[in-house]
KEKE-3310 file (N, C-alpha, C; in steps of 0.2 Angstrom, whole numbers, plus 5000, padded with zeros to 4 digits):
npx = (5430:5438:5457:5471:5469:5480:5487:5496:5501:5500:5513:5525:5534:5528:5518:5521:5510:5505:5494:5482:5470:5457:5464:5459:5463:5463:5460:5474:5481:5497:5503:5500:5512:5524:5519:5529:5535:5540:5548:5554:5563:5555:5541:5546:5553:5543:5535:5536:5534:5528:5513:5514:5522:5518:5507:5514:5519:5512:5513:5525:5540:5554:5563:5567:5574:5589:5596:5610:5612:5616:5599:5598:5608:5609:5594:5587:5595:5593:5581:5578:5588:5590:5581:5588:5600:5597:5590:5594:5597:5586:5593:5584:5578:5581:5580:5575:5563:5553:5538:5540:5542:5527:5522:5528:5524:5511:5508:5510:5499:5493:5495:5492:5479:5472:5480:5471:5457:5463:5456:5440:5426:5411:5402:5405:5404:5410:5424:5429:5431:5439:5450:5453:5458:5469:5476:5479:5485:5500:5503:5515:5520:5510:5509:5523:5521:5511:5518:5520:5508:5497:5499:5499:5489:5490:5503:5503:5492:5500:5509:5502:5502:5496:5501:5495:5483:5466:5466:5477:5475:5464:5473:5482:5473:5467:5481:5482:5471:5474:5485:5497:5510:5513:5517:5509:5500:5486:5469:5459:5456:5455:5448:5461:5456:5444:5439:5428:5424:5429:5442:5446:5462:5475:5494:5509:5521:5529:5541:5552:5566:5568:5564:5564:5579:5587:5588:5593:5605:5623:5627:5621:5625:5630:5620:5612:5617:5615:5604:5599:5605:5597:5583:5586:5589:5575:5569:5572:5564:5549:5552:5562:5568:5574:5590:5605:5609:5600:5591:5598:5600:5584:5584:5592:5584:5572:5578:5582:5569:5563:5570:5568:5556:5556:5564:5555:5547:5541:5552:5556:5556:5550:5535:5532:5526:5511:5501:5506:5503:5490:5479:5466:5456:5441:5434:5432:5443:5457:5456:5460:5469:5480:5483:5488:5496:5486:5469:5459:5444:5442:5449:5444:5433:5435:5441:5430:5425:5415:5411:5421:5422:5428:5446:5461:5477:5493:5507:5505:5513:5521:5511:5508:5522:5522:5515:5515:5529:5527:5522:5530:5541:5547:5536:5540:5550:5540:5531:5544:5545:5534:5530:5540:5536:5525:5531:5538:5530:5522:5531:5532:5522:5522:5531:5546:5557:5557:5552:5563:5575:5570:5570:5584:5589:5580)
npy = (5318:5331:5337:5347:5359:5365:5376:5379:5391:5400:5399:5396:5405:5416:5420:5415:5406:5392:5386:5391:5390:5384:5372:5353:5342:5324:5317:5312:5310:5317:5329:5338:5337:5349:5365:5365:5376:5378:5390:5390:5382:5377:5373:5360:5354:5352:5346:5331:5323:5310:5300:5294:5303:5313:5312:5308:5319:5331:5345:5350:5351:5342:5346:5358:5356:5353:5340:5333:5339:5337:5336:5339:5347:5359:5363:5374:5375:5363:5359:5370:5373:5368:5377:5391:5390:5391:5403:5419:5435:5450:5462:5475:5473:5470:5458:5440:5429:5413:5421:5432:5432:5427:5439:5446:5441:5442:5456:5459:5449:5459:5473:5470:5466:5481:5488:5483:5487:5501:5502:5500:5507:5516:5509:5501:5506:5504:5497:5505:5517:5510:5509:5522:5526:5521:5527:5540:5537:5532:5544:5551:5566:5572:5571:5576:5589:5595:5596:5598:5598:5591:5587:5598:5603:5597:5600:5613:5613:5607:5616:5626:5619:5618:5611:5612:5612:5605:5602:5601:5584:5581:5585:5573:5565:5567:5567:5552:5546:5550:5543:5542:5540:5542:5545:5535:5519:5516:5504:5491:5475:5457:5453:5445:5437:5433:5430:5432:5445:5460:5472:5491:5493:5500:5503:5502:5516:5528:5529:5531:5525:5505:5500:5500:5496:5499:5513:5514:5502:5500:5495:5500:5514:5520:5519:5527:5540:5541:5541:5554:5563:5555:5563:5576:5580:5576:5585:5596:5596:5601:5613:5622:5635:5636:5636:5625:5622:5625:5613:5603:5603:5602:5590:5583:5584:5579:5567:5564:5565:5553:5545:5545:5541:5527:5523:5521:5509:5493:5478:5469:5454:5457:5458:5446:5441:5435:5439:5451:5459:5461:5472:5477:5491:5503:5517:5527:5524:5524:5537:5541:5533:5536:5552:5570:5574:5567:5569:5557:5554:5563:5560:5548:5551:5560:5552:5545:5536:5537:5530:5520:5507:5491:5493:5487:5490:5490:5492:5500:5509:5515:5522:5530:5536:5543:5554:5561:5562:5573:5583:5589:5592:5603:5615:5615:5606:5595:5599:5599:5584:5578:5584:5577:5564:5562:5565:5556:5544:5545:5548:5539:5544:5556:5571:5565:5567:5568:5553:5549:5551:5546:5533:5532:5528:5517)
npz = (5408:5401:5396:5398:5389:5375:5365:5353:5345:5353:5361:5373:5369:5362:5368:5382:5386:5387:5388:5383:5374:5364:5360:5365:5377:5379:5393:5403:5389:5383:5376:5360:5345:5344:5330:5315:5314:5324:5336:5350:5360:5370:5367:5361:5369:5378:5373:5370:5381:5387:5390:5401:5406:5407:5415:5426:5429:5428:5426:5429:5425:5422:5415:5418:5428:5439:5440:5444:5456:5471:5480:5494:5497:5490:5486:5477:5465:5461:5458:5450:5442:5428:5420:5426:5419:5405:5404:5404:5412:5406:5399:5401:5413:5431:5437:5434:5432:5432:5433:5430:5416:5412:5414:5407:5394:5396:5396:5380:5377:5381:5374:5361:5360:5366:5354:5342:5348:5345:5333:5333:5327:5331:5330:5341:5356:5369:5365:5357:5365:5374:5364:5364:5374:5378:5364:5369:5380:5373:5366:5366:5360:5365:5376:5381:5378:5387:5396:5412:5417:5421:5433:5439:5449:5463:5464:5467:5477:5489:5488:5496:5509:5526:5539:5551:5549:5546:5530:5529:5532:5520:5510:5510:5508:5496:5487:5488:5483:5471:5466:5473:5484:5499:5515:5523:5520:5512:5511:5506:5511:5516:5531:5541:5552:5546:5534:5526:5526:5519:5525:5530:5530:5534:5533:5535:5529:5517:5509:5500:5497:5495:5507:5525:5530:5517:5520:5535:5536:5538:5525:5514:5513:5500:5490:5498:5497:5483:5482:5486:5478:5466:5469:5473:5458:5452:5457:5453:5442:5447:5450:5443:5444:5454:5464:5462:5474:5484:5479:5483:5495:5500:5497:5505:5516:5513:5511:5527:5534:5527:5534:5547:5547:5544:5552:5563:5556:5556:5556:5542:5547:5557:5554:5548:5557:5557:5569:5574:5565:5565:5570:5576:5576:5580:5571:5582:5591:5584:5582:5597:5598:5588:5589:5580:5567:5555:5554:5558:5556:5545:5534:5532:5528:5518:5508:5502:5512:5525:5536:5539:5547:5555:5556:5550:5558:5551:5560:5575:5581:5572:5566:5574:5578:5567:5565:5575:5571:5561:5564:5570:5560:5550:5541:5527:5523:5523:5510:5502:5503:5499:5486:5478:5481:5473:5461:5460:5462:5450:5441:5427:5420:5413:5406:5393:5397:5411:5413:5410:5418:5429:5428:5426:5442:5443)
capx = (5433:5443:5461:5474:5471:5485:5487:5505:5499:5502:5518:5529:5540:5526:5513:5522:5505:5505:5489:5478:5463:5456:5465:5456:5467:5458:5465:5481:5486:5500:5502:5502:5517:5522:5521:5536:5540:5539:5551:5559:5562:5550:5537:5549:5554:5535:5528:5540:5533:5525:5508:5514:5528:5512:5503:5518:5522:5508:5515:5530:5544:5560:5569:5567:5578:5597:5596:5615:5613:5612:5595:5598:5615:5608:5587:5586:5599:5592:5570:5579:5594:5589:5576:5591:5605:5596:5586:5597:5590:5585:5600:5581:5576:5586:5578:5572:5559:5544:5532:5542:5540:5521:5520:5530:5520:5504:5508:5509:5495:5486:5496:5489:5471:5473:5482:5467:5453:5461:5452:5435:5421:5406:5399:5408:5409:5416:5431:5432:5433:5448:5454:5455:5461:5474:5480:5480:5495:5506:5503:5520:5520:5506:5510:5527:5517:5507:5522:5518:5500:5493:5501:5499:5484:5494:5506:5496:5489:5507:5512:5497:5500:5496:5500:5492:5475:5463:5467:5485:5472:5462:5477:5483:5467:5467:5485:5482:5467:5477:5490:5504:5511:5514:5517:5508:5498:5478:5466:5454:5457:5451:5449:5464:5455:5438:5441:5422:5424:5436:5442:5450:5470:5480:5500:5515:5524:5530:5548:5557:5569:5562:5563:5568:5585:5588:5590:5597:5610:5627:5632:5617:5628:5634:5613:5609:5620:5615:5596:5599:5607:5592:5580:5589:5588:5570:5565:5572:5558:5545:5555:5567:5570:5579:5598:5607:5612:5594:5587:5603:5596:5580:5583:5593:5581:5571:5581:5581:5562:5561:5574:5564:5550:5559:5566:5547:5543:5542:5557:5551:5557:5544:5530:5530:5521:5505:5497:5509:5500:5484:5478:5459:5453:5436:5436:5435:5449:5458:5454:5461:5476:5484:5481:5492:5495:5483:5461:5456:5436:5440:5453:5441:5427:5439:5442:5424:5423:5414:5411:5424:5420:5435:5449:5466:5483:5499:5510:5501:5518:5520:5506:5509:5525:5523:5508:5519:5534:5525:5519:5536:5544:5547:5534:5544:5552:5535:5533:5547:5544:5525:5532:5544:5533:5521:5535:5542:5523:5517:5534:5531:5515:5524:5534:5550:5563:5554:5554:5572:5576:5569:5574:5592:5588:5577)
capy = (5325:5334:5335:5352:5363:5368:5380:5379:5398:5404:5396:5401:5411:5421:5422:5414:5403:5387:5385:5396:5388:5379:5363:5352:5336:5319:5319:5307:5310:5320:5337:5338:5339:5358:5366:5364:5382:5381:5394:5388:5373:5375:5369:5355:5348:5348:5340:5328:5319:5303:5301:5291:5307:5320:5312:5309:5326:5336:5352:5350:5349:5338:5350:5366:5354:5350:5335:5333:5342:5334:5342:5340:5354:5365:5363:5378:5373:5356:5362:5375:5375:5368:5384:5395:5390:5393:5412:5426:5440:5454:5470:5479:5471:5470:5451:5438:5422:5412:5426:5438:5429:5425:5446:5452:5438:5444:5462:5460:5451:5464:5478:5468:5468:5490:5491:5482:5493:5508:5500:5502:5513:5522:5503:5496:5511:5503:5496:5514:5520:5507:5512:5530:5528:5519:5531:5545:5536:5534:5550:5554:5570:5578:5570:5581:5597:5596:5596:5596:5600:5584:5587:5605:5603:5593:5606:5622:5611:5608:5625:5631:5615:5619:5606:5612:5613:5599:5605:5594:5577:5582:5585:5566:5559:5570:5563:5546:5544:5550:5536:5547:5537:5546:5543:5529:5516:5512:5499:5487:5468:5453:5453:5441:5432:5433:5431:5432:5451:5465:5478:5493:5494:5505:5500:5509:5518:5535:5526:5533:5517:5499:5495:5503:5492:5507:5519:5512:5498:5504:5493:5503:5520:5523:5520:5532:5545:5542:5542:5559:5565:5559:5566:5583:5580:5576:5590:5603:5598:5607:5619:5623:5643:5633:5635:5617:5620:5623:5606:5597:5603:5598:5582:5580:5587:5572:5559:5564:5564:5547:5541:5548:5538:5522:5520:5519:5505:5485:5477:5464:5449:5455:5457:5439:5436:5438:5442:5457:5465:5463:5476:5480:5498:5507:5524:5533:5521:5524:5544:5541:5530:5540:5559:5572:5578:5565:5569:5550:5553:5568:5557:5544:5555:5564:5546:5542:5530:5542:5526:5514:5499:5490:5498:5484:5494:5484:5493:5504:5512:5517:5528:5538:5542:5548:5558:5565:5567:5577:5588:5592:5594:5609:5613:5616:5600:5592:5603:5595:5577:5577:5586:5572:5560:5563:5565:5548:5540:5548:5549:5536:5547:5564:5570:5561:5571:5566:5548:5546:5555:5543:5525:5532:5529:5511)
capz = (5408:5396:5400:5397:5383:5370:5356:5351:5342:5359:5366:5378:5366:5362:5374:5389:5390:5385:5392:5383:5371:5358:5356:5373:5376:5383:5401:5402:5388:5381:5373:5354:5343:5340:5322:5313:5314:5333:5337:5355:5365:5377:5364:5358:5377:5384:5370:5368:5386:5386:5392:5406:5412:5408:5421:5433:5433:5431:5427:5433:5420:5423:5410:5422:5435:5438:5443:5446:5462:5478:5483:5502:5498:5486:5483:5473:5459:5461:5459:5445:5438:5421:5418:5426:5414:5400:5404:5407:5414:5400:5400:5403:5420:5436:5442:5429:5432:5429:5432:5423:5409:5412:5416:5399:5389:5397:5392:5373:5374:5381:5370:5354:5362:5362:5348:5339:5350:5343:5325:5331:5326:5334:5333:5348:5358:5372:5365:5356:5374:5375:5360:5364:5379:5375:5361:5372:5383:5372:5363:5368:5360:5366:5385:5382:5376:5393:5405:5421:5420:5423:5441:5443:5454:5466:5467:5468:5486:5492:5490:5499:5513:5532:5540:5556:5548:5541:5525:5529:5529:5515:5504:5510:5507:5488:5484:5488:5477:5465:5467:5476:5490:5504:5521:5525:5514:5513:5506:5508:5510:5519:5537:5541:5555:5547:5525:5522:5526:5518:5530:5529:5531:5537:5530:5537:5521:5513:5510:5493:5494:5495:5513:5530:5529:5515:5527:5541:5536:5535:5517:5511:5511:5493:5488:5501:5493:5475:5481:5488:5470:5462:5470:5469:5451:5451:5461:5449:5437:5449:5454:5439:5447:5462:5464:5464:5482:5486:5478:5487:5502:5502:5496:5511:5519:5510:5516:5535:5536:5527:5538:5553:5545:5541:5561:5566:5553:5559:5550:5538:5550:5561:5550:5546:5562:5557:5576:5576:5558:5564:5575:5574:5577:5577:5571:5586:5596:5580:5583:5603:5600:5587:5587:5579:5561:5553:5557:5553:5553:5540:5531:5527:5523:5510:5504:5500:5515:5530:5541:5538:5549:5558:5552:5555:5556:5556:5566:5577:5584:5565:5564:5581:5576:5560:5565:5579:5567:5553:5567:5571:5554:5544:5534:5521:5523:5521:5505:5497:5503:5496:5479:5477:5482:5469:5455:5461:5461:5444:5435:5421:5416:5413:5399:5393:5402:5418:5414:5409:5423:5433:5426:5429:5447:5446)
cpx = (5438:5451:5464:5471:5478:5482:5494:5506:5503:5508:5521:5534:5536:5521:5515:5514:5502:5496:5483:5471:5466:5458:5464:5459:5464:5465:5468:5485:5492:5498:5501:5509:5517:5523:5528:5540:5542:5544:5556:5559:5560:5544:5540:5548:5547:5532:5531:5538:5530:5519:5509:5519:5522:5509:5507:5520:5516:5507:5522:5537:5552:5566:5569:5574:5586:5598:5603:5618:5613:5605:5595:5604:5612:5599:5585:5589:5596:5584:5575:5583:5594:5586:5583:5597:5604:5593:5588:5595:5592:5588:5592:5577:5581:5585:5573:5569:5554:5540:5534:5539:5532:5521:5522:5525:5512:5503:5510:5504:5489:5489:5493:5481:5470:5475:5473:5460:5456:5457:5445:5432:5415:5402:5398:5410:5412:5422:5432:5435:5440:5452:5459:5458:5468:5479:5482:5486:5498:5505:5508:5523:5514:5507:5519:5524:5514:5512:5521:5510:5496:5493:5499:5496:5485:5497:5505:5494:5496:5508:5508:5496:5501:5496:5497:5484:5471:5464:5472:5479:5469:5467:5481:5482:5469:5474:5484:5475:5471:5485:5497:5505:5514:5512:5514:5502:5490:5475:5460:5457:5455:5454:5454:5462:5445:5435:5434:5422:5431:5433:5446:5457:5473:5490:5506:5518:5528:5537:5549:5560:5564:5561:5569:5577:5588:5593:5594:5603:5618:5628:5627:5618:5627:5624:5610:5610:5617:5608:5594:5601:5601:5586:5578:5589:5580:5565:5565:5567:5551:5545:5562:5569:5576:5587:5598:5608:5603:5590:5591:5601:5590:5579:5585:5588:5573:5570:5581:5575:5561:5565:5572:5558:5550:5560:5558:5544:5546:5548:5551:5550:5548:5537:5529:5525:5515:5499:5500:5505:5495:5482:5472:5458:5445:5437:5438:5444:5457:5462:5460:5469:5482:5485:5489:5491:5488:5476:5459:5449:5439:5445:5449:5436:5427:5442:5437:5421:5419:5413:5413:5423:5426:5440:5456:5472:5490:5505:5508:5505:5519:5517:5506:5514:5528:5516:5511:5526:5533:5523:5526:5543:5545:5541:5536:5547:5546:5535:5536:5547:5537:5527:5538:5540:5527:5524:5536:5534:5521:5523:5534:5525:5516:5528:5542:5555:5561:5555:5560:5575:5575:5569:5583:5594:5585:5582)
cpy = (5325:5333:5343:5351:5367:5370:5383:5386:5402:5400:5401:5406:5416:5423:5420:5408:5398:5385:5388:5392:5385:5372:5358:5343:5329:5319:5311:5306:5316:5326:5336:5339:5347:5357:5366:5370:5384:5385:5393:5384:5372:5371:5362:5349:5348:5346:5334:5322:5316:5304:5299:5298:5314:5319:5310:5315:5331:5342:5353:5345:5348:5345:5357:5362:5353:5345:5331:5335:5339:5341:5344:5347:5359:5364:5368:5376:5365:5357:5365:5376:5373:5376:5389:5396:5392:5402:5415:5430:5445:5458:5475:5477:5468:5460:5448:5430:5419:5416:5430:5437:5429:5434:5449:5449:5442:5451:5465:5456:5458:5472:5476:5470:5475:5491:5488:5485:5499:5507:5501:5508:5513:5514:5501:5502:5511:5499:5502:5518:5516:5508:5519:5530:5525:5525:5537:5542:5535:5538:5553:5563:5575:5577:5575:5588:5598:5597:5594:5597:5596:5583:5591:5606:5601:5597:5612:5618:5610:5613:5629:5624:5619:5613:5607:5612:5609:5600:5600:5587:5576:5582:5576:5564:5558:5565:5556:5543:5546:5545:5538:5544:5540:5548:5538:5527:5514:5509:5495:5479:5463:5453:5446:5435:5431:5434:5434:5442:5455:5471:5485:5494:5498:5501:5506:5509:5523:5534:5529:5524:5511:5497:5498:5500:5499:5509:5517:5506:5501:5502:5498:5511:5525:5523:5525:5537:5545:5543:5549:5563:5564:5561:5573:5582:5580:5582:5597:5600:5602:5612:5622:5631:5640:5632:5628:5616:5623:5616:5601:5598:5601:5593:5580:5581:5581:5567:5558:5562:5557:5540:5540:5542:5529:5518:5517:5514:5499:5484:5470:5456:5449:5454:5451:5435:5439:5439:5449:5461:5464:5466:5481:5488:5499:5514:5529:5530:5523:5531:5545:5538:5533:5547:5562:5573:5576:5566:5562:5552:5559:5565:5551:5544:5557:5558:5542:5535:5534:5537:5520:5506:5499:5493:5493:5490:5489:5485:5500:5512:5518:5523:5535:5539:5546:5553:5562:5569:5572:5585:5594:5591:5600:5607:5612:5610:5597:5593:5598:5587:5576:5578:5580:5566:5558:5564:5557:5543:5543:5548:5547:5540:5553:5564:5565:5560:5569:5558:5545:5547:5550:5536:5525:5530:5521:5505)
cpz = (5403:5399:5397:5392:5381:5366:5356:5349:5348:5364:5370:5374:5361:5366:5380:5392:5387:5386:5389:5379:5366:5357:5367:5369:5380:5390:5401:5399:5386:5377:5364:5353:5341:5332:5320:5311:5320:5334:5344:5356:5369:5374:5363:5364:5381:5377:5370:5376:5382:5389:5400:5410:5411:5415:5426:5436:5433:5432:5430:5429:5422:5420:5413:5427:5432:5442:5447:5452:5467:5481:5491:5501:5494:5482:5478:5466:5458:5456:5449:5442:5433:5418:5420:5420:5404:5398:5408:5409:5408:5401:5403:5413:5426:5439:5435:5431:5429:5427:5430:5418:5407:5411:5409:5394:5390:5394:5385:5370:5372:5376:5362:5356:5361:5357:5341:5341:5346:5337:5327:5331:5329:5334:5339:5351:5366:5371:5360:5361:5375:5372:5362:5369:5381:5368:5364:5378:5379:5364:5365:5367:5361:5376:5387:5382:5382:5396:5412:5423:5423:5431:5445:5450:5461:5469:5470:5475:5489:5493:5494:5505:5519:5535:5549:5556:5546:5534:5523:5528:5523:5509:5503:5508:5500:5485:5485:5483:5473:5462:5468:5483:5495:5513:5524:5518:5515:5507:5510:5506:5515:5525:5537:5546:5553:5537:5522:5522:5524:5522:5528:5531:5531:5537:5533:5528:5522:5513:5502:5493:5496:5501:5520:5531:5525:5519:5534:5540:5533:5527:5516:5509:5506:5491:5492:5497:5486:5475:5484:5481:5467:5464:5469:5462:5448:5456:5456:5442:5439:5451:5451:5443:5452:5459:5464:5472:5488:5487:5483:5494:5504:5501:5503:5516:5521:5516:5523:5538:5536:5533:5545:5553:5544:5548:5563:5563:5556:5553:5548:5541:5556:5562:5546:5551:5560:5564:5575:5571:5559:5572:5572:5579:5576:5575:5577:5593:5591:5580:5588:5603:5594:5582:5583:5570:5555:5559:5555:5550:5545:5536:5526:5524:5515:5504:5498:5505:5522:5535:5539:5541:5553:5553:5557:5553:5555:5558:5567:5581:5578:5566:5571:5581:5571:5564:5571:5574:5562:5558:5570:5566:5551:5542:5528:5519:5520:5514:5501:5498:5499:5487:5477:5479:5475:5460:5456:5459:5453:5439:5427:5416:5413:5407:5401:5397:5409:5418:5414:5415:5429:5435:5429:5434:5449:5445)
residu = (UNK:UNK:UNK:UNK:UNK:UNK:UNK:UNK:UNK:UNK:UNK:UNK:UNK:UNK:UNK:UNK:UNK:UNK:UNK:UNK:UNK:UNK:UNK:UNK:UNK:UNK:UNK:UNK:UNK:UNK:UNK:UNK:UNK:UNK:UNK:UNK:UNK:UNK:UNK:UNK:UNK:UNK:UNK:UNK:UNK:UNK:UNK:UNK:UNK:UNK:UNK:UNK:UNK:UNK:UNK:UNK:UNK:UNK:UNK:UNK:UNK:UNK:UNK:UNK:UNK:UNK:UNK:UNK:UNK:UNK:UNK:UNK:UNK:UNK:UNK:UNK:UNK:UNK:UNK:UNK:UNK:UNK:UNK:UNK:UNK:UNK:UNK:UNK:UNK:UNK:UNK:UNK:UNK:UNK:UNK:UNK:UNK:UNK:UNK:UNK:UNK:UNK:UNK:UNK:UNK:UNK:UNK:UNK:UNK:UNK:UNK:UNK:UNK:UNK:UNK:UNK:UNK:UNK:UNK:UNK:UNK:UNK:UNK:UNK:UNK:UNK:UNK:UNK:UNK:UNK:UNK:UNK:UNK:UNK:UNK:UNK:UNK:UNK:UNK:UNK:UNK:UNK:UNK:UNK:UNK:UNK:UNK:UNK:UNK:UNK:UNK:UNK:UNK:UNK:UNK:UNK:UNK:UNK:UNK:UNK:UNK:UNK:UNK:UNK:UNK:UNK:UNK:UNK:UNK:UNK:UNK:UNK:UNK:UNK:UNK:UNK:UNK:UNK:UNK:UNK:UNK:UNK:UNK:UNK:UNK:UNK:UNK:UNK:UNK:UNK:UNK:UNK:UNK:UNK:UNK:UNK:UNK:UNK:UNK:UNK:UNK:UNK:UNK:UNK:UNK:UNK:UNK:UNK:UNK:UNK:UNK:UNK:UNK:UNK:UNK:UNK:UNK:UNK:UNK:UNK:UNK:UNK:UNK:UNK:UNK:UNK:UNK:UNK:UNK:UNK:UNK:UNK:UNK:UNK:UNK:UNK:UNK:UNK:UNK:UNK:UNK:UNK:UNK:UNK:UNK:UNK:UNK:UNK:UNK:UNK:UNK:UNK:UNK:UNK:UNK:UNK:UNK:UNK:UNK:UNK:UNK:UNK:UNK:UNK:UNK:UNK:UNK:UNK:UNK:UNK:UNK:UNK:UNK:UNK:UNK:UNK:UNK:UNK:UNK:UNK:UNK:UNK:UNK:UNK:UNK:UNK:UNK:UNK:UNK:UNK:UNK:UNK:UNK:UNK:UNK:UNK:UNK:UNK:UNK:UNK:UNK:UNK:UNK:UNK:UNK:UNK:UNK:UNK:UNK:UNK:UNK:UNK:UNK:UNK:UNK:UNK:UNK:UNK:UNK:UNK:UNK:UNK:UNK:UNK:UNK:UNK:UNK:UNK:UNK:UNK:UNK:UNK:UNK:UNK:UNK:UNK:UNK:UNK:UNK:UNK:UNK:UNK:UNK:UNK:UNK:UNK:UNK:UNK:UNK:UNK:UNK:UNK:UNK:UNK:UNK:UNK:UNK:UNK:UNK:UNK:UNK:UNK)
# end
């Protein structure tokens, strides 16, 4: 058998993936030497093994470690403190690792791959399709000249929400195809006691911050408050007529709902028991154990799934009292949670001023 492929062309200091093609290594030995323009030390220090330390580690580079550690006091510093000392996290990302690196490396291959689709012609008219589709995002100024249109539709159903009529599940289903995350989360994924089949999922959700903690912990204060500002900041792009002491109240207005929504979520500790997140349903038991603002069968209709199958939830408490508290909400409330819900999901897509707008905040 062969052994790793190398092509120095794509190292880690430009692709992040040492691993990629063309040069196939006989298995045991060593890596090649890089070219002599190699550009980082990551090329330098993995070729620089022996055949003998290739095949003792196996992937698994010495010069990532700090060996100087006692591992039994501090394993992480020990596992990674060479790789930490040297990569700083980047002024543009809050959190910096391996997969980062693999993740930003990965998206300049793939923004090379587009940029070179937009070159073909009517030959190859599926990577023309890539092409085009690709210059139409970052057509930046015709994606400002549009405004808000791309949303309107969106809008125009929230202003005209009932939340006592199926028209409230149908609008749920409509935003959630549309990749608007709100109020809770669906999908489809492997039965967890049974992998050969995927089922569909039912996920507690519709959180603005990242994690019930958020909202309920007191050091978390000062982020509440400023997650209430931007809101109100992000509200007045659908609803620029609104007074400031309008939008501040319905953010607050916001914030109470999520927070309403946030008490009724598993905390994360307990959602590591996996007996507790798996909770099979049929539709109609589904229909029975938790009535109220959400119609399932006409939810998964409007989904394109009319007869879902099992259906797991993972906290079933979750769903009955969001479906009780929606019922008992302002609608109006609703309104601006749904309109901010769909700003906060779709920001990146919208003109500039929406996206600035909304990094200030990440």
């Amino acid at each position: 058998m062969g052994g790793p492929v190398f092509d120095f062309a794509k190292c880690p200091c430009c692709r992040r993936n040492p691993w990629s093609q063309q040069l196939q290594v006989p298995e045991g030995a060593p890596p090649p030497p890089p070219p002599p323009d190699a550009k980082c030390d990551d090329c330098v220090k993995f070729s620089v093994q022996t055949a003998d330390d290739w095949a003792l580690h196996k992937g698994i580079f010495p010069v990532n470690m700090d060996t100087s550690v006692d591992p039994s006091h501090d394993f992480f510093s020990y596992a990674n403190g060479g790789w930490v000392s040297t990569n700083s996290i980047p002024p543009e990302y809050s959190a910096w690792g391996s997969f980062h690196q693999l993740a930003d490396g990965n998206l300049s291959v793939l923004k090379e791959m587009m940029e070179e689709a937009t070159k073909a012609g009517e030959a190859d008219p599926l990577k023309k399709k890539i092409g085009d589709f690709w210059s139409c995002g970052i057509d930046v100024d015709s994606v400002n000249s549009l405004g808000l249109a791309p949303i309107q539709d969106m809008l125009t159903k929230i202003d005209a929400l009932d939340v006592t009529s199926s028209s409230f599940t149908e609008l749920i289903a409509f935003l959630h195809t549309e990749g608007v995350s709100s109020l809770f989360g669906f999908s489809d994924a492997p039965d967890a006691k049974n992998s050969v089949m995927s089922i569909a999922q039912l996920r507690q959700g519709g959180l603005g911050l990242p994690d019930r903690d958020y909202y309920l912990d007191e050091d978390k204060a000062e982020t509440r408050g400023k997650y209430v500002d931007h809101v109100a900041r992000m509200l007045k792009f659908v609803s620029p007529e609104s007074t400031d002491e309008v939008l501040n109240k319905a953010a607050t207005e916001v914030m109470t709902f999520e927070t309403s929504l946030a008490e009724k979520h598993m905390t994360r500790t307990a959602r590591r028991d996996p007996e507790l997140v798996y909770n099979k349903y049929c539709l109609p038991e589904l229909m029975e154990g938790t009535p109220g603002a959400i119609h399932w069968a006409q939810y998964f209709g409007a989904s394109g799934i009319p007869a879902p199958g099992d259906i797991n939830i993972d906290c079933p408490l979750f769903f009955t009292g969001m479906n009780s508290l929606v019922m008992d909400t302002e609608p109006t409330t609703i309104q601006w949670y749904l309109r901010w819900h769909v700003l906060d999901s779709l920001a990146a897509y919208l003109p500039t001023a929406v996206v600035e707008a909304d990094f200030e905040f990440m």
